[in-house]
C-alpha positions, 0 to 999 in steps of 0.5 A, spaced: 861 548 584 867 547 588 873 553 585 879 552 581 885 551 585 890 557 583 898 557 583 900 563 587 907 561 586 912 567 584 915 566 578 923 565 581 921 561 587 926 555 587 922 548 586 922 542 590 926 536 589 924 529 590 927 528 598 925 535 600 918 534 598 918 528 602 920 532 608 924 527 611 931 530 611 928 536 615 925 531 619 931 527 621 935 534 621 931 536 626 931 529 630 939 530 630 939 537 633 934 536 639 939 529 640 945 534 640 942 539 645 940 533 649 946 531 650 949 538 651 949 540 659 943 543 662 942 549 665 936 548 668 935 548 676 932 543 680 927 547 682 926 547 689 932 542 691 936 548 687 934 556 688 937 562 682 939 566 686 937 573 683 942 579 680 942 585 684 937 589 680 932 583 680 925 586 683 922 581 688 918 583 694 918 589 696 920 589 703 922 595 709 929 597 711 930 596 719 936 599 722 938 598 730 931 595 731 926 601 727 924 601 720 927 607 716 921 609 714 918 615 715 911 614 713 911 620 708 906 616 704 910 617 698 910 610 696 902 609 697 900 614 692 905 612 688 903 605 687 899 604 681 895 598 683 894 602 691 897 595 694 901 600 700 896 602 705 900 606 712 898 610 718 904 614 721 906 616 729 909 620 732 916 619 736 921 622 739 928 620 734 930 625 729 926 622 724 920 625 727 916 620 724 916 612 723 908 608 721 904 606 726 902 600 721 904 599 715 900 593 709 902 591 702 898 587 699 902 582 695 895 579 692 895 586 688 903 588 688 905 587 680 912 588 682 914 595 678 918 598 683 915 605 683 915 605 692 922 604 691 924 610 686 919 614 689 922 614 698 926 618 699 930 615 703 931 608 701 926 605 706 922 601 702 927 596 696 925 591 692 928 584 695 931 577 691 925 574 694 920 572 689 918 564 692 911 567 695 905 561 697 898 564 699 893 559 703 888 565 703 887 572 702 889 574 708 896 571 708 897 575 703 897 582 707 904 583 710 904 588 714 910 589 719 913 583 722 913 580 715 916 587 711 921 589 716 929 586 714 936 588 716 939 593 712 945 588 713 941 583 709 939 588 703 945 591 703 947 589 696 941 592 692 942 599 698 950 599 694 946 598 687 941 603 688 947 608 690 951 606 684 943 606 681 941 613 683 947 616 684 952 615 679 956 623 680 956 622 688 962 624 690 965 625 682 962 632 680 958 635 686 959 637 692 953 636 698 954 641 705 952 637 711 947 640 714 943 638 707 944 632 711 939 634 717 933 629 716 936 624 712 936 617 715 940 613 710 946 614 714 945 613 721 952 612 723 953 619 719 948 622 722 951 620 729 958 623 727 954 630 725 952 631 732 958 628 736 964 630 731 962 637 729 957 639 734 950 640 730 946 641 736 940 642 730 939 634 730 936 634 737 931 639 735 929 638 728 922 634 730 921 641 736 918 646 730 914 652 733 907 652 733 908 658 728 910 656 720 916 659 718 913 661 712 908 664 715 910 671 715 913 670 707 908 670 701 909 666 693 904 667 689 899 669 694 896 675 698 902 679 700 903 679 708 904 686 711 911 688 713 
C-alpha cells in the first residue's frame, strides 16, 4: 500500500497566496532581471579577436630569464626537485663567467606542469618566473616538452613580474636591512650590479670565484662529525 503523505511544514512557516503558488511573479521577476542584465554593458572578450591581459601576479607558464644573450640560470637543480608533478628536467655545464654554471639543456614539460609556482619561490636568483602567457596549444606530446629556445625570455620582457617579485619577496629591502656587498658575490640577478663591483670598487674576487682549489675549505674544520687533528 502506497504510504500516507506527511506535512513536515514548521508551524510558523509562512503560506503561500494564490499568485505565488502559480510561480508566475517569480517567473517574470526572473525574465526582467535577465532582460535588465542583457542590456547593461558587457564585460566579456571577444576571444581571440581580444586578449586579457593578466596582472602582475598572474601565474602563466614558466619561462627562463636571459640576460646578455645567456640564461640566468645556474642550473643548481632547486626547481626540479621542488616541482611537485617532476615537470622540470636539466643537465648543468660548466663555463668560464662568474656564475660558474648555466644548464647544458633545460626541459619543462607543460603537459605535467600544474602552474603552482614553486620553481619560482625556490631559484635563488630569479631565473626561472612565471610569465603572463597562458594561451598554450599541443598538436602532439612532444610539443609539449619546451626546452631552451622556447624557455628563454629577455629580462626586458619579464620585467614586470621581476619588479613584483622584488616588492613580493623583499618588502624590507632597503627599509630595515642593510647588506655588505661582498654578500653579493655570486649573486646573478644584478649584472650591471655586479659589473660596478668589479670596476668601481675593485673586487678582484669576482674573476676567480669559479677557481676553487682542489682541497675544501672545510676540510680542516669539523661540525657534528670526528674531529680533525690540529
Amino acid at each position: 500500500m502506497p504510504g500516507k503523505p506527511v506535512n513536515l511544514a514548521s508551524p510558523n512557516e509562512r503560506k503561500l497566496n494564490f499568485w505565488e503558488r502559480l510561480y508566475l511573479p517569480a517567473v517574470v521577476q526572473g525574465l526582467a532581471y535577465t532582460w535588465r542584465k542583457m542590456r547593461s554593458p558587457r564585460y566579456t572578450f571577444q576571444y581571440p579577436d581580444e586578449l586579457w591581459y593578466p596582472p602582475d601576479s598572474y601565474r602563466g607558464r614558466p619561462v627562463l630569464v636571459e640576460e646578455n644573450g645567456r640564461p640566468r640560470c645556474v642550473a643548481c637543480g632547486l626547481c626540479a626537485r621542488a616541482c611537485p608533478p617532476l615537470a622540470i628536467s636539466m643537465q648543468a655545464k660548466e663555463v668560464d663567467d662568474v656564475k660558474e654554471r648555466e644548464p647544458a639543456w633545460f626541459e619543462i614539460n607543460m603537459l605535467r606542469c600544474i602552474y603552482c609556482g614553486y620553481c619560482e619561490e625556490v631559484c635563488p636568483e630569479e631565473a626561472i618566473v612565471m610569465s603572463k602567457e597562458y594561451d598554450l596549444t599541443f598538436q602532439s606530446r612532444d610539443e609539449a616538452i619546451f626546452g631552451l629556445e622556447k624557455l628563454l625570455v629577455p629580462a626586458e620582457r619579464l620585467k614586470d613580474r621581476l619588479e613584483w617579485l622584488k616588492r613580493y619577496k623583499n618588502p624590507q629591502y632597503g627599509q630595515h636591512w642593510e647588506f655588505r656587498k661582498e654578500n653579493n658575490l655570486h649573486s646573478l640577478k644584478d649584472r650591471p650590479f655586479l659589473k660596478w663591483l668589479l670596476e668601481e670598487e675593485g673586487m678582484e674576487e669576482l674573476k676567480s670565484t669559479h677557481l676553487r682549489p682542489e682541497e675544501p675549505v672545510a676540510a680542516k674544520r669539523s661540525w657534528g662529525g670526528v674531529r680533525a687533528e690540529g
